[in-house]
py3Dmol code that shows the C-alpha trace and the ligand (Angstrom):
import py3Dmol

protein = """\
ATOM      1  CA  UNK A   1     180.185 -73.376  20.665  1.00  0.00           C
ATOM      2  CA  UNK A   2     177.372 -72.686  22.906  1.00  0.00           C
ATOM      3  CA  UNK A   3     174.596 -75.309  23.566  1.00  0.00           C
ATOM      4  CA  UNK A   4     171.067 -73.261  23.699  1.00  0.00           C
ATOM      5  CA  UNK A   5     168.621 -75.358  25.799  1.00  0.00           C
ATOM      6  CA  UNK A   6     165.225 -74.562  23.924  1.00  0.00           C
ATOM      7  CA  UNK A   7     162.731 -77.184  25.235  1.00  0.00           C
ATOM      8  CA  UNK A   8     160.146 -76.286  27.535  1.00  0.00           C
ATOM      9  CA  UNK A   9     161.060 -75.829  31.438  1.00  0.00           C
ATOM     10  CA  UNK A  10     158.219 -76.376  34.038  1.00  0.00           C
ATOM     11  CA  UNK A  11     158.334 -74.033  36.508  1.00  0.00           C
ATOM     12  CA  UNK A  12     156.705 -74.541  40.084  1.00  0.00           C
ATOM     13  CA  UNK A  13     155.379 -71.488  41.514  1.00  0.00           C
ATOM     14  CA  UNK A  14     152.332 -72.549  43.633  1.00  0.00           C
ATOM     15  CA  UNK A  15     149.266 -72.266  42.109  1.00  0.00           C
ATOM     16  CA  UNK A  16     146.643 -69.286  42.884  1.00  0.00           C
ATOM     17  CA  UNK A  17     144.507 -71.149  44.479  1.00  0.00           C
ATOM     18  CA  UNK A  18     145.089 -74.785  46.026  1.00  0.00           C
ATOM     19  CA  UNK A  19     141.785 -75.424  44.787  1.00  0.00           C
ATOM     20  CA  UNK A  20     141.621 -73.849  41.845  1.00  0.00           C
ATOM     21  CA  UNK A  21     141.908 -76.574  38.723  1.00  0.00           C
ATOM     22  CA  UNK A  22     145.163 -75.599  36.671  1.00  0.00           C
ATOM     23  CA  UNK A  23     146.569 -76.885  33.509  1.00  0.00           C
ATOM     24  CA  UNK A  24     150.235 -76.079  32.024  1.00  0.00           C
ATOM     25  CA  UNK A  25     150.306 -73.629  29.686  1.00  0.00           C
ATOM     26  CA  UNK A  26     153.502 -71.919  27.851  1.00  0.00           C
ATOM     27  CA  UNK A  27     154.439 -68.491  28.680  1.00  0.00           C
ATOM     28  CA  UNK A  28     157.045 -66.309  27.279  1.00  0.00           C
ATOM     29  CA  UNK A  29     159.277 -64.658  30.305  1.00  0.00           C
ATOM     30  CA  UNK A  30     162.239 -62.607  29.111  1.00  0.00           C
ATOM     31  CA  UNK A  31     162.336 -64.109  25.818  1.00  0.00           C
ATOM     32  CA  UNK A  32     162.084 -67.844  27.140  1.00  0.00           C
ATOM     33  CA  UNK A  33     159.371 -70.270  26.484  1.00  0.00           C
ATOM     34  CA  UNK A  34     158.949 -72.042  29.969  1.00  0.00           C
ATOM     35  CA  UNK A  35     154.912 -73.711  31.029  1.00  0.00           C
ATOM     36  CA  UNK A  36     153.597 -72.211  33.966  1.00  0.00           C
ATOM     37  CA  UNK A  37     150.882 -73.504  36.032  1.00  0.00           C
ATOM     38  CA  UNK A  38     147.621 -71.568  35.124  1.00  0.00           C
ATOM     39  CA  UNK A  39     144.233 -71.689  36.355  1.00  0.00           C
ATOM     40  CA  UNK A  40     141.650 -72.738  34.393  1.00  0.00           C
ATOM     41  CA  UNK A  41     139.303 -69.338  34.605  1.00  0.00           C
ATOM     42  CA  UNK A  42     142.751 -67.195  33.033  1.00  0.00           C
ATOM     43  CA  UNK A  43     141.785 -66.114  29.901  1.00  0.00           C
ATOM     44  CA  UNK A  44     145.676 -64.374  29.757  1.00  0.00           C
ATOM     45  CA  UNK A  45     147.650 -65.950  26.669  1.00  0.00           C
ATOM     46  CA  UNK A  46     150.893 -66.224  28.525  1.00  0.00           C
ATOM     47  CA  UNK A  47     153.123 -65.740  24.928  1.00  0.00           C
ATOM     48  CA  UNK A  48     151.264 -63.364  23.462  1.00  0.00           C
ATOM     49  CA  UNK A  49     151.004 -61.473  26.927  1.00  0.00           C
ATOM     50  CA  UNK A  50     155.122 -61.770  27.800  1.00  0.00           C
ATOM     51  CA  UNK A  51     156.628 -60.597  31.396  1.00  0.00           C
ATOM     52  CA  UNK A  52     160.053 -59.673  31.781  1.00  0.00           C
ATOM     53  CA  UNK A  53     159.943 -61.381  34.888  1.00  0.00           C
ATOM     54  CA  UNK A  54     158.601 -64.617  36.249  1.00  0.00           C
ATOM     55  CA  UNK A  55     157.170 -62.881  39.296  1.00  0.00           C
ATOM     56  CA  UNK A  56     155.506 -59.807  36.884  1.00  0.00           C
ATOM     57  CA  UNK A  57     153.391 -63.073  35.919  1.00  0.00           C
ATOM     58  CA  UNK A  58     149.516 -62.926  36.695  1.00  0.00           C
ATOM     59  CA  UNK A  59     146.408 -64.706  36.008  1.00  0.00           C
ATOM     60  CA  UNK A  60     143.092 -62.925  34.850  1.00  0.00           C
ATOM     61  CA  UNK A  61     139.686 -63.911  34.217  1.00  0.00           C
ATOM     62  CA  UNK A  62     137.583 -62.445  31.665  1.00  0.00           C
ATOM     63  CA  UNK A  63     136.699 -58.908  32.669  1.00  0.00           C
ATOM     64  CA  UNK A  64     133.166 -57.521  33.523  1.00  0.00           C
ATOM     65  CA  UNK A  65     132.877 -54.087  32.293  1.00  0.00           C
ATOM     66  CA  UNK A  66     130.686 -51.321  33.568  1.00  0.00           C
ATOM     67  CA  UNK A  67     130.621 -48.940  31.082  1.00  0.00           C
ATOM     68  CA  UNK A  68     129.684 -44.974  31.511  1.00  0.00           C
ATOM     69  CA  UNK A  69     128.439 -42.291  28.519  1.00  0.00           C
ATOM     70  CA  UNK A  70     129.973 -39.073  28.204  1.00  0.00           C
ATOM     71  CA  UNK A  71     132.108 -38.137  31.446  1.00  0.00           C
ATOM     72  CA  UNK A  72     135.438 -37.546  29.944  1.00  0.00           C
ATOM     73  CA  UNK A  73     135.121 -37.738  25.614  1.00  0.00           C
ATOM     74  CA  UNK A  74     139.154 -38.023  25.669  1.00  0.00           C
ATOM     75  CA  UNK A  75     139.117 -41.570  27.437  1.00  0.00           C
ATOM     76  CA  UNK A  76     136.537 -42.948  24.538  1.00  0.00           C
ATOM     77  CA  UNK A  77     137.561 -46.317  24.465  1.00  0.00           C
ATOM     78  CA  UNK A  78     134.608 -47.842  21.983  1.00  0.00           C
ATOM     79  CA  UNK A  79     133.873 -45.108  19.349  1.00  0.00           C
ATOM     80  CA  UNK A  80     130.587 -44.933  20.979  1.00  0.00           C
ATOM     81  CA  UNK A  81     130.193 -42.053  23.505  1.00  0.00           C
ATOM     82  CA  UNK A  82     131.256 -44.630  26.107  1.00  0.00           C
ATOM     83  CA  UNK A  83     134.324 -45.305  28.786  1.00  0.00           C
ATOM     84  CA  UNK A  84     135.412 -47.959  31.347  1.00  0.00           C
ATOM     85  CA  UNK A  85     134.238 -47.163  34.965  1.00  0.00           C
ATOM     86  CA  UNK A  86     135.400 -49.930  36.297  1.00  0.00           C
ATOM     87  CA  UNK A  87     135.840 -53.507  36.129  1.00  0.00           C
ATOM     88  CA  UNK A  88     136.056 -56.758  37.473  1.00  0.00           C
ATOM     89  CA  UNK A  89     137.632 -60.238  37.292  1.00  0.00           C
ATOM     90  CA  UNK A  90     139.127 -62.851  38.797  1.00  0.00           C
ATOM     91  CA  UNK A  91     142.296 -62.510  39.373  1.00  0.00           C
ATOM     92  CA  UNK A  92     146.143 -63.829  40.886  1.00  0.00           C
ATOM     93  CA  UNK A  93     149.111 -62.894  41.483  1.00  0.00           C
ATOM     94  CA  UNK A  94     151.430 -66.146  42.371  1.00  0.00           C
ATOM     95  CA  UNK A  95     154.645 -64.198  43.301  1.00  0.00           C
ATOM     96  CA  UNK A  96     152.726 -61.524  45.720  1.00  0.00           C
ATOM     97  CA  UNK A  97     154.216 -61.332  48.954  1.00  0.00           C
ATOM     98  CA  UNK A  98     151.339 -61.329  51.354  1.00  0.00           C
ATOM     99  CA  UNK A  99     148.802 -65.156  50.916  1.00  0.00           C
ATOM    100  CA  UNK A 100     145.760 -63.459  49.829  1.00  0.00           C
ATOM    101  CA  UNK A 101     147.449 -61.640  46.808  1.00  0.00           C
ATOM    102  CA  UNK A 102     148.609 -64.873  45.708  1.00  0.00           C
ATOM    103  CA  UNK A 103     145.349 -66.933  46.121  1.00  0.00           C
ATOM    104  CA  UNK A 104     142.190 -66.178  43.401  1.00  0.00           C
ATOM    105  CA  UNK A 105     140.275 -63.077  44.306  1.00  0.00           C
ATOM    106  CA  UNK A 106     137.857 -60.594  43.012  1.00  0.00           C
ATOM    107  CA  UNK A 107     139.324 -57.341  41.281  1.00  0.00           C
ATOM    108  CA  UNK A 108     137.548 -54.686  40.892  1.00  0.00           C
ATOM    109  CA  UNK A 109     139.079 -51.672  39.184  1.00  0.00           C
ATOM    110  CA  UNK A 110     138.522 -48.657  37.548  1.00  0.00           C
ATOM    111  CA  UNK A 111     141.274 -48.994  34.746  1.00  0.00           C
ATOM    112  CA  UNK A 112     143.260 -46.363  36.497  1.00  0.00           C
ATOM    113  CA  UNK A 113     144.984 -47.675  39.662  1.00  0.00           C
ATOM    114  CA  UNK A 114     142.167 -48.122  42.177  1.00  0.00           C
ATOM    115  CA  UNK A 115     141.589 -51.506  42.524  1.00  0.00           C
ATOM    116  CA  UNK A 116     139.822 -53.836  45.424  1.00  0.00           C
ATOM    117  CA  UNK A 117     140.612 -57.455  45.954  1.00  0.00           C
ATOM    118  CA  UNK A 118     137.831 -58.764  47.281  1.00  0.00           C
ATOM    119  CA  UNK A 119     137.232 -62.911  48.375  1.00  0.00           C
ATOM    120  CA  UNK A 120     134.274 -64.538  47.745  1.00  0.00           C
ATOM    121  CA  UNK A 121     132.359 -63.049  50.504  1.00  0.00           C
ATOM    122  CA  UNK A 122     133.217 -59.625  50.533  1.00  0.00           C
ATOM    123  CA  UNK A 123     133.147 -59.909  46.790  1.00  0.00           C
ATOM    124  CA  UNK A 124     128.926 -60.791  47.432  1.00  0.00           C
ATOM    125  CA  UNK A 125     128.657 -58.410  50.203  1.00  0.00           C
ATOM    126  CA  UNK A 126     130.466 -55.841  47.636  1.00  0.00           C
ATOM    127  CA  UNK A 127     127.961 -56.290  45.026  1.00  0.00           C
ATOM    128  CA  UNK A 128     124.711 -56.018  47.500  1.00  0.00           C
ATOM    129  CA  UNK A 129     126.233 -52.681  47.705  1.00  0.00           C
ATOM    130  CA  UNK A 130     125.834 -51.388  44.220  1.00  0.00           C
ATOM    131  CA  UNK A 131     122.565 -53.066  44.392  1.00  0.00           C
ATOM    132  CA  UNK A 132     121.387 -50.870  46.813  1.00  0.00           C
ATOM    133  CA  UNK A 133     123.395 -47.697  45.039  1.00  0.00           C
ATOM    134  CA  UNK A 134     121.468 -48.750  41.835  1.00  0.00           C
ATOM    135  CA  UNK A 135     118.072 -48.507  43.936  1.00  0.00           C
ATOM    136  CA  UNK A 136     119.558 -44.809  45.145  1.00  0.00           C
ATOM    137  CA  UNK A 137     120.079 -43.794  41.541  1.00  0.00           C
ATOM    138  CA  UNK A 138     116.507 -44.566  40.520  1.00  0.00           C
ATOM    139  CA  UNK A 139     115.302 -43.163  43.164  1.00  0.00           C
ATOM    140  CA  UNK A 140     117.400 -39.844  42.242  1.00  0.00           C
ATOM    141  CA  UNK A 141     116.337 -40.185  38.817  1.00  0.00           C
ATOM    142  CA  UNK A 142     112.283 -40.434  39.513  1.00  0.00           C
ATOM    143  CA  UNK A 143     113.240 -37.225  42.207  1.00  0.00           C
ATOM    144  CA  UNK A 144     114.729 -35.456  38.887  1.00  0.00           C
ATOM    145  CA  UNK A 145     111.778 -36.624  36.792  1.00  0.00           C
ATOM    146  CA  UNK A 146     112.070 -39.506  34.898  1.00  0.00           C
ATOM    147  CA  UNK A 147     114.139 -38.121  32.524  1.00  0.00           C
ATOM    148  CA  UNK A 148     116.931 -40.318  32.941  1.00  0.00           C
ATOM    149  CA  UNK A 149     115.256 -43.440  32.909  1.00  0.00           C
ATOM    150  CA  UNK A 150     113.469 -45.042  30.072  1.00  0.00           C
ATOM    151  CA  UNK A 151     113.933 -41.990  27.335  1.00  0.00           C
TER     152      UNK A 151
END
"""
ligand_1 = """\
1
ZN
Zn 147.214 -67.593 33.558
"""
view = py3Dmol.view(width=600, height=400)
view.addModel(protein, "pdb")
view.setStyle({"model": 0}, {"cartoon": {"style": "trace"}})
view.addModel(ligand_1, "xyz")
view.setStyle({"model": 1}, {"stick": {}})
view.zoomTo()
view.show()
């Protein structure tokens, strides 16, 4: 008869980011229970969330959504007129191949394959941006005439 190891096993990928604080957490890979090192910002629940693999494994933050009315009524994800534009988070992926896929960055997505990772920097630099696209569309909207703002 078969022995059927069932405790926990530790695994040691490296964590996302050296100094990132992690804790152990357990996560379900291909029907195993094994405790992974997670960062503390992951909001993923590694069981409920399984991979098949251990390198399909990620870590995400909580998401900031930027919501949009009325583009596409198909894609309503809220009941309310409304759909993702995009997104972002922190985010890891410990088995990447290239260093800065592995280490904690800035996603931004729109929910449908485009995605930026973005450090710390560019991450600031990123969002100075849409500042300054905001200021664009209020300017647009007084050019139109106020009707898109404040009715
Ligand atoms: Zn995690």
């Amino acid at each position: 008869m078969a022995t059927t190891f069932h405790a926990p096993v530790t695994i040691t990928l490296p964590a996302p980011q050296a100094t990132a604080p992690t804790r152990l957490v357990p996560a379900e890979i291909d029907g195993q229970r094994i405790l992974v090192a997670c960062p503390t910002w992951c909001t993923i629940d590694h069981v409920t969330e399984p991979e098949a693999r251990l390198e399909d494994l990620t870590h995400s933050g909580n998401h900031v959504d930027l919501m949009a009315d009325g583009f596409d009524p198909a894609a309503d994800q809220h009941g309310d007129g409304s759909q993702l534009f995009a997104y972002a988070c922190i985010g890891a992926n410990p088995a990447a191949r290239t260093p800065q896929e592995r280490e904690a960055g800035i996603i931004i997505s729109d929910g449908d394959g485009f995605l930026l990772r973005l450090d710390a920097a560019q991450a600031d630099q990123f969002a100075d941006g849409l500042v300054a696209f905001a200021a664009q569309i209020r300017g647009l909207a007084r050019t139109l005439g106020d009707r898109g703002v404040g009715a």
